[in-house]
Each structure stands twice: as C-alpha cells, then as structure tokens.
C-alpha positions as CSV (number, residue, x, y, z in Angstrom):
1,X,-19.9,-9.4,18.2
2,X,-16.2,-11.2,19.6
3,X,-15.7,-9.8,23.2
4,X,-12.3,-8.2,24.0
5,X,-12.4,-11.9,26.4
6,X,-12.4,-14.3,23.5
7,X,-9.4,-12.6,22.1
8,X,-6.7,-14.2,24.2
9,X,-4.4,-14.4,21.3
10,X,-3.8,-10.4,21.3
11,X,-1.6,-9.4,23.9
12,X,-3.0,-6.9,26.7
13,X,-0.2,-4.6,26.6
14,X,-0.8,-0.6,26.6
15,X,-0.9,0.6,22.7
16,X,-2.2,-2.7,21.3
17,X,-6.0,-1.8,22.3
18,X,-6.6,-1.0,18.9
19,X,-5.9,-4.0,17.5
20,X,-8.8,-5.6,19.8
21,X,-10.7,-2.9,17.9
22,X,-9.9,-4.1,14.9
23,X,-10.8,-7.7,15.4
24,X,-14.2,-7.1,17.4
25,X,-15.4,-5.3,14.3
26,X,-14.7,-7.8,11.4
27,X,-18.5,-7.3,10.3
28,X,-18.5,-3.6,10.6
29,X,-15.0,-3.4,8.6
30,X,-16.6,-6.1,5.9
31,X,-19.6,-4.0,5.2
32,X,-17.7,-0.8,4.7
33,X,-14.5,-2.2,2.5
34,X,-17.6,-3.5,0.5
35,X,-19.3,-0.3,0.9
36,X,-16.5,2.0,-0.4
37,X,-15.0,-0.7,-3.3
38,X,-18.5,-0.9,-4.6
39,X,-19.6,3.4,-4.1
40,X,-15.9,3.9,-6.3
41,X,-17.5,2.5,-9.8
42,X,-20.9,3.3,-9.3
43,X,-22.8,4.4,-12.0
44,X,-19.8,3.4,-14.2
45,X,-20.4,1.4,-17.3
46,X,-16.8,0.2,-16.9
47,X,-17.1,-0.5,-13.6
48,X,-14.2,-2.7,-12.0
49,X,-12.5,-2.5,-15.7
50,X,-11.0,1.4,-14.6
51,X,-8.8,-0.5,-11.7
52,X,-6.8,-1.6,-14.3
53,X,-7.4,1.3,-16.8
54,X,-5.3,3.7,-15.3
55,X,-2.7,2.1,-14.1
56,X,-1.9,0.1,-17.5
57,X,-2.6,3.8,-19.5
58,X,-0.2,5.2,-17.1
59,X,2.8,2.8,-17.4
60,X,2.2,2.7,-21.5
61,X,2.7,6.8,-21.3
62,X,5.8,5.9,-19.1
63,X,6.9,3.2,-21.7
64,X,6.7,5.3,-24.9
65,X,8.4,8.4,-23.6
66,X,11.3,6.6,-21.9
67,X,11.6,3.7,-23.9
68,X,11.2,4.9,-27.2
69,X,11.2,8.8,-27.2
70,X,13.9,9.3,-25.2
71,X,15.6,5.9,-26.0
72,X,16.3,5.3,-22.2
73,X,17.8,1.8,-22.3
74,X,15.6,-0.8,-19.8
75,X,17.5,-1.3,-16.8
76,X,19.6,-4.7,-16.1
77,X,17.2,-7.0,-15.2
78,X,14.5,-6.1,-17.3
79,X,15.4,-7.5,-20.3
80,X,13.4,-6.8,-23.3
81,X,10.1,-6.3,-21.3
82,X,10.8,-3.1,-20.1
83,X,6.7,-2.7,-19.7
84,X,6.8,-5.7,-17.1
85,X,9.3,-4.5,-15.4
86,X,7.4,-1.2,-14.6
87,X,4.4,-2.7,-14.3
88,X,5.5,-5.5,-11.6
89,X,6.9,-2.5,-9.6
90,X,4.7,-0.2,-9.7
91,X,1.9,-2.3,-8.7
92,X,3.2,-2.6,-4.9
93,X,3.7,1.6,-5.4
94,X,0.0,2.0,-6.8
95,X,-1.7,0.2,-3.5
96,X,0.7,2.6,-1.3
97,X,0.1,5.2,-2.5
98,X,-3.1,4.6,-3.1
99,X,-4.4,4.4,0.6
100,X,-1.9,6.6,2.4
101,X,-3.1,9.2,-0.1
102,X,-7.2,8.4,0.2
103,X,-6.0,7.6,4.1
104,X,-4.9,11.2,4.9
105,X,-8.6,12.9,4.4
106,X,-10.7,10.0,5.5
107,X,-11.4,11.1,9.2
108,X,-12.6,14.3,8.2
109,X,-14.7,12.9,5.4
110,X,-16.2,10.3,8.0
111,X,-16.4,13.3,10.4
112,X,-20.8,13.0,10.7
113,X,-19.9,9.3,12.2
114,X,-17.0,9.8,14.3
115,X,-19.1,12.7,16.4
116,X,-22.3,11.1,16.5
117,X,-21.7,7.6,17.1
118,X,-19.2,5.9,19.3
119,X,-17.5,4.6,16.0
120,X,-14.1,3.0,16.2
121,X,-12.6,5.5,14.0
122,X,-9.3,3.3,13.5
123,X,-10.7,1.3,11.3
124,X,-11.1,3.6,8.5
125,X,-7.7,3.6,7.1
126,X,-8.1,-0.1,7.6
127,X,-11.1,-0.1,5.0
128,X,-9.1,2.1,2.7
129,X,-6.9,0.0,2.4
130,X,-8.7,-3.3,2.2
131,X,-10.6,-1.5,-0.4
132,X,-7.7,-0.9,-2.4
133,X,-6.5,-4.4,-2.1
134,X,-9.1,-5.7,-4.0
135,X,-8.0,-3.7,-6.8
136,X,-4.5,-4.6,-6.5
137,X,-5.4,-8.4,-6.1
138,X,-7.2,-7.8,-10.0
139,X,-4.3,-5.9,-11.5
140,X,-1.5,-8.7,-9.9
141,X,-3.8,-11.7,-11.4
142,X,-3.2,-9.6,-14.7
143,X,0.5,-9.0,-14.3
144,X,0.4,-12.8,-13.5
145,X,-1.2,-13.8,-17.1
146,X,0.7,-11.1,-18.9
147,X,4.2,-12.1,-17.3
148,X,3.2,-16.0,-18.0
149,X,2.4,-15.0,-21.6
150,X,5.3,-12.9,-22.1
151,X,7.7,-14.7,-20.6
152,X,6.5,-18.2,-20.2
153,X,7.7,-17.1,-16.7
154,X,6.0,-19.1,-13.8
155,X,7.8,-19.7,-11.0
156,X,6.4,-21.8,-7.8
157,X,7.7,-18.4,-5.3
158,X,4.7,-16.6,-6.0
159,X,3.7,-18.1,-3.0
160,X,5.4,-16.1,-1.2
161,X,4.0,-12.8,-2.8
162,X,1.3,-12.5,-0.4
163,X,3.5,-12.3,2.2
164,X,4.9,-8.9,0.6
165,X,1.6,-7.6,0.6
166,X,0.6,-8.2,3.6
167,X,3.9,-6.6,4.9
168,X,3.5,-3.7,3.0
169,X,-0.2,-3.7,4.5
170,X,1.1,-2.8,8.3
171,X,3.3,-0.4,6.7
172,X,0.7,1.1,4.6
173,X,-1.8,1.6,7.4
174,X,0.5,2.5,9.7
175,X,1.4,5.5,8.3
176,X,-2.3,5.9,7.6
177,X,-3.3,6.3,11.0
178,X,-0.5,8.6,11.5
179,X,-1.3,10.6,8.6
180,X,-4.8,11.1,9.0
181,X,-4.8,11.7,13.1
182,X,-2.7,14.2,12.5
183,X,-4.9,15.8,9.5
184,X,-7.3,16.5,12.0
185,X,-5.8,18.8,14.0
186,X,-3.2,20.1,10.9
187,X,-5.2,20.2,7.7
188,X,-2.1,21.0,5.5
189,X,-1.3,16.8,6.4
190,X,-3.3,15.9,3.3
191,X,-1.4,18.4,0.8
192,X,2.4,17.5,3.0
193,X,1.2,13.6,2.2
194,X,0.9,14.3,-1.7
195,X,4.6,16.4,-2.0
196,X,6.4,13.4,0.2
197,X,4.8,10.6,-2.0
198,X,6.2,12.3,-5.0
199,X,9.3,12.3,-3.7
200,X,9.1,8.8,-2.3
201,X,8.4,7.7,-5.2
202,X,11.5,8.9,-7.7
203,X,13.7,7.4,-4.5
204,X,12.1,3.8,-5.4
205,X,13.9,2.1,-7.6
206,X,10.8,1.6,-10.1
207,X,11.9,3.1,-13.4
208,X,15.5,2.4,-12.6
209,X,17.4,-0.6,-11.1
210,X,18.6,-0.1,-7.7
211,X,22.4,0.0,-9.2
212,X,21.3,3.3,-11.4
213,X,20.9,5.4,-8.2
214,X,24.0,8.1,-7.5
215,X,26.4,6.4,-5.3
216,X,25.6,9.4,-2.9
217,X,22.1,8.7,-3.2
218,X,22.1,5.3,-2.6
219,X,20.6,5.3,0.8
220,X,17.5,6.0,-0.2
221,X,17.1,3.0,-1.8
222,X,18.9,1.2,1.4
223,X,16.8,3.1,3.9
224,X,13.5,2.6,2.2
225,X,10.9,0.1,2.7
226,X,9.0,0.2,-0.9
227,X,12.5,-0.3,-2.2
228,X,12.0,-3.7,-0.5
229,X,8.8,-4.4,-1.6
230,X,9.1,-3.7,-5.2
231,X,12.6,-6.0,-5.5
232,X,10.1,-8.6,-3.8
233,X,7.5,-7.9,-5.9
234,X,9.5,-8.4,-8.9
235,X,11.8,-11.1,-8.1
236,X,8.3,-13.2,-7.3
237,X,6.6,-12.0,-10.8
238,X,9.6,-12.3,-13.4
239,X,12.0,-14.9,-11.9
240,X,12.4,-18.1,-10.0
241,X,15.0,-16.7,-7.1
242,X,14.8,-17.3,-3.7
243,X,13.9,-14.6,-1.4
244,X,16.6,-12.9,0.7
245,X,16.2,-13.7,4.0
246,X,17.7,-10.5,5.5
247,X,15.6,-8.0,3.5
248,X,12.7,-10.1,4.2
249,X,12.9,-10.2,7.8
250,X,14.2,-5.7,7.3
251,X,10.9,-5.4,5.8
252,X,8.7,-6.9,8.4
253,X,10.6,-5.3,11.3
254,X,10.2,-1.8,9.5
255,X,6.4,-2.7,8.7
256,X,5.5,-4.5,12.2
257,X,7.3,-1.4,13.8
258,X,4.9,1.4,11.8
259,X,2.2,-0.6,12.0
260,X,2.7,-0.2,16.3
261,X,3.7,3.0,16.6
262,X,0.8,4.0,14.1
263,X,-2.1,2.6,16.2
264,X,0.0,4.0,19.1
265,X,0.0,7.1,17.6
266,X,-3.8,7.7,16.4
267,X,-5.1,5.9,20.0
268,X,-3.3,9.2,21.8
269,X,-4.5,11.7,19.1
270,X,-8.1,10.0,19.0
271,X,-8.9,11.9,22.3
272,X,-9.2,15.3,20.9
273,X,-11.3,14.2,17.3
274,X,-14.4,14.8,19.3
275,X,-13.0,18.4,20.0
276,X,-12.0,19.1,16.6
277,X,-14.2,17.5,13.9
C-alpha cells in the first residue's frame, strides 16, 4: 500500500486528508468499482446490454410523445435529430443522477463494514460513481457511432469531452459525500435527494434549448452546473466549435469547489457514523 509519505504531490492542508485516503486505497477502490459494476447484471442474460437499454427506451418514450404526439418542434440547434439532441444531453444527466441518487443510501447499505472494520468509508461514493462511469463510457462510445452515422459529424474536440466528465466527476461526488453523510444521521436525505433531482432536472436545459427557458427563469440555467455540462457535452458530440473558455473554467471552479467542501464535509460528519450506524 502508497504511504501518506510518498504522496508529496497532495497538499497537507486541514480538509484534504481524504484525498490521501483516496489515493492510498487505489486497490481497495479497483476491487469494489469492479465488485459493484459486475454484482449490477448478475444473473442477467443481458448483462452489460441493460446500460444502454434503459436509457435509449427512455429517450425514444420522450421522442414519440414530444416529437410526434404533441408535435413539440426540436429546439434550435437540434436540427432534424431531435433524438441526438436528447440523447447527447441526457447522457451527462443519467451518470449524475445516477450516483448522487445510488450515493445517498450507500453508507447505510455498507453499514456491516464501516462498524466493523476501520474502512475508509469516503470511498464509497467514489466507487458509485466509478461504477457508473463504465456505463456511461459504453453509452457515449454509442452516441459516438450513432452521431457519426447520423450526421457524418466527427469533430477532432471530442478530445476534450473527457475533460467534462471528469469535471462533472468532482461535482458528482461531491455532493455524494454530502448527501450520504448527512443520510446517516437524517434518513429522509435519500427521499429529499430524489424530489431535488427531479427538479434539477426540468431546470437543465435537456429537452429544451437554453433560449426556451422563461426570461424570469433563466437563472437556473445560468446558476447551474449540469447546464454547463450538457452544452459541453453536446457542443463536443454534434459539432466542431470551440469550447468557451469562461464556462469552462465556471464549471471547474463550481466542481473543484464541491468536490472540497464535500470531503470537508463528510471527514467532520464521519466522527459520529460509528455512533449511528
């Protein structure tokens, strides 16, 4: 195991312990990301196939009702691929929403380790989420091909899309650790975590362009990080344009800034699990 001494390149500042955690368990984290992706689809004849089930299931539902039920013209941008349009932003939504939601229960759930062993309980959320990502890595290779196929769209700044994941990755377990800390002591967090992601998501500009949004309303859009993400997302998918530098550097102020105050957060609240669980 890497000692906490051959880790110069992490500061030693108070509330950045954890991510010494973090890196002294590489192994531990491997074995449970591949734990908890495999234990998902066990047993299943589909197996890896229902990470892409669902979500493509979902967005044709959402495609047939607005699109050709209610006749909901696709919003500017789109074009005449209205499905790729969904489907490149609600990708960056699924993985969200995804862990925070899985995140919020997972301490309790793990309970039998974190009081009998001294586990590093911050790197659950971590594993969620790592987990997740190897689902979301599947369903973007697809949005890849189907966008390419589509479109004959293939633009050399999809380079840069791992960059939005990994930002939405501190910002994703950031709130994890807040969200599932706090489940511990309040169990109501997990059902609070399910009615603010449903609002969340109707104030990201997924269905709708960002322009769509009520002029009073508009700061939701301004004021929220998936916002970000999703533009980012589909500006790297569908088109050839440039990143914008400002929202760029926004969205990994807002994510680096979670991602702190998160591990912050569940290092204070980790002294009472014990007590609790």
């Amino acid at each position: 195991m890497t000692s906490a001494s051959n880790l110069p390149w992490i500061p030693r500042l108070p509330g950045l312990s954890f991510l010494r955690v973090l890196a002294e368990r590489r192994s531990l984290i491997y074995q449970m990301v591949r734990r908890d992706f495999e234990q998902r689809f066990v047993g299943s004849a589909a197996g890896y196939l229902w990470t892409m089930i669902h979500p493509l299931v979902l967005l044709l539902s959402w495609v047939f009702v607005f699109q050709y039920c209610l006749k909901v013209p696709p919003p500017e941008g789109a074009g005449d691929n209205y499905t790729l349009y969904l489907f490149c932003g609600y990708l960056p939504w699924l993985l969200f929403q995804d862990t925070v939601q899985r995140a919020a229960s997972s301490l309790l759930d793990q309970s039998n380790l974190i009081t009998k062993t001294l586990f590093p309980s911050e790197i659950i959320p971590v594993t969620l989420f790592l987990s997740s990502l190897a689902s979301h890595v599947i369903a973007v290779g697809v949005a890849i091909v189907m966008v390419r196929y589509i479109t004959g769209q293939f633009s050399i700044m999809l380079i840069l899309l791992p960059v939005y994941t990994a930002l939405l990755g501190l910002f994703a377990i950031g709130i994890s650790w807040i969200v599932s800390s706090l489940h511990v002591f309040l169990r109501d967090t997990a059902q609070m975590v399910l009615v603010v992601l449903t609002g969340w998501f109707w104030a990201t500009p997924i269905f709708l362009d960002e322009t769509h949004f009520p002029e009073g309303a508009r700061f939701l859009v301004k004021y929220n990080p998936l916002a970000l993400v999703v533009r980012g997302y589909r500006q790297r998918l569908m088109t050839g344009e440039m990143p914008h530098a400002g929202d760029l550097l926004l969205l990994a102020a807002i994510s680096l800034s979670v991602f702190l105050i998160g591990g912050m957060v569940f290092r204070h609240l980790k002294r009472g699990f014990a007590d609790v669980l």
